[in-house]
Residue, then its C-alpha position, 0 to 999 in steps of 0.5 A: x511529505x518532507x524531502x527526506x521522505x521522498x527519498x524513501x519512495x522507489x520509482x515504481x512503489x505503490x504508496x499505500x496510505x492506512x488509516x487507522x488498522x481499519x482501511x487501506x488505500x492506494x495514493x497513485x494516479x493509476x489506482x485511485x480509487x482501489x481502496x479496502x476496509x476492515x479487518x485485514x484491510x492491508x491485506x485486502x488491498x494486495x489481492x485487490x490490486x494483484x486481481x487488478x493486474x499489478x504483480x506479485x512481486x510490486x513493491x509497496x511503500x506504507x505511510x500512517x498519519x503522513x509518515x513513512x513506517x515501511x516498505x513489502x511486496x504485494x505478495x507478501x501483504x497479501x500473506x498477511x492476516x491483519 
């Protein structure tokens, strides 16, 4: 990640890293290991990890390919059907 890139990065955002349209992972020490697959995968990874205990309202930072494409909420990629 490039210094520009971290200055996208809040304190306090999840970086999800997507591979593809098929899987989702989580790149934080504290939920490693929290990952989803298939359809949805983005999707999947916000109620896993709301199920988990991180709140609505967690601010995720989205990164494909080693670059930053955006920034939601939990609850507003749980929403989401793709």
């Amino acid at each position: 990640m490039s210094p520009s890139d971290e200055s996208d990065v809040d304190i306090g955002q999840l970086r999800i890293i997507l591979f593809g349209s098929q899987f989702a992972a989580v790149d934080d020490a504290e939920a490693t290991g929290i990952s989803a697959s298939g359809p949805g995968c983005l999707q999947m990874l916000a109620l896993r990890l709301m199920a988990s205990g991180y709140p609505p309202e967690q601010s995720l930072s989205l990164y494909r390919n080693g670059q930053h494409i955006g920034k939601t909420t939990l609850s507003t990629a749980a929403k989401r059907s793709t």
